[in-house]
N, C-alpha and C positions, 0 to 999 in steps of 0.2 A: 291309601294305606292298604294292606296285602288282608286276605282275610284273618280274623281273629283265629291262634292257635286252638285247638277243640278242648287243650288242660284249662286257657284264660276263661273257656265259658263253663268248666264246671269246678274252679276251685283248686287249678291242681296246682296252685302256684304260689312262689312269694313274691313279695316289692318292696324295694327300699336296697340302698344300695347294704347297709349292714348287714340284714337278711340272707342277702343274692350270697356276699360272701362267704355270711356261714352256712349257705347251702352248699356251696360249691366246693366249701372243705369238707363237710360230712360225708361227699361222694354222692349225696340227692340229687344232685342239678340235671336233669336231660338235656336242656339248652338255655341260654343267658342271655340275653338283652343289655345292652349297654348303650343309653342315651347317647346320641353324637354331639350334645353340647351339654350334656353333663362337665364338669370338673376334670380338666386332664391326667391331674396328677391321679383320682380316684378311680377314673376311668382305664387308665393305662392300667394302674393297681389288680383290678379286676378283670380285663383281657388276658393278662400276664400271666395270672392264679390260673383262668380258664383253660390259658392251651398250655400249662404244666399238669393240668388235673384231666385232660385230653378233654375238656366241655364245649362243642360247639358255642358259639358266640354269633352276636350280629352287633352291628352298631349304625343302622339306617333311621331308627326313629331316633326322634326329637324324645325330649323328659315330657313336651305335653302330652303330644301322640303314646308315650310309653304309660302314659298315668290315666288315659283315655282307654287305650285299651286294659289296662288293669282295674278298671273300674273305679278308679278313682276321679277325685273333683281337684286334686292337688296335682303338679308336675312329679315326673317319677325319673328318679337318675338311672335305676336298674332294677331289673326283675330275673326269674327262673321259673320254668319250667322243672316239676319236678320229676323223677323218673318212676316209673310206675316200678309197685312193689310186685314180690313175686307169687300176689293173688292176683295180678292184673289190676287193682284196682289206681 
């Protein structure tokens, strides 16, 4: 697995695929994670959103690897990275 994003290790992020999308509508999202055995129909759903709303995207982890790196104990379909506001923080 690649190293952890530096937003995964201070919080700057959501998980869960309902989440992902309502960040990625709000215009929050910096970049999205989409499980590659997540649900295709949800999956595809969320790609789709991503490169209409110009959001970088990946889909090389797995839901356990995604849920591993988001610090969870449960599998994860999808996450975001959020973008930093205009204090930098």
């Amino acid at each position: 697995m690649e190293k952890t994003p530096f937003a995964f290790e201070k919080g700057g992020f959501c998980a869960g695929f309902n989440k992902t999308v309502k960040t990625v509508k709000s215009g929050r999202a910096a970049m999205v994670w989409a499980a590659s055995d997540a649900d295709a129909l949800h999956r595809n759903e969320l790609i789709r959103l991503c490169e209409t709303a110009e959001v970088p995207w990946e889909d090389s982890l797995t839901k356990k690897q995604l849920g591993k790196l988001c610090g969870l104990e449960v599998d994860c379909a999808a996450a975001a990275v959020f973008k930093k506001d205009k204090s930098g923080a």
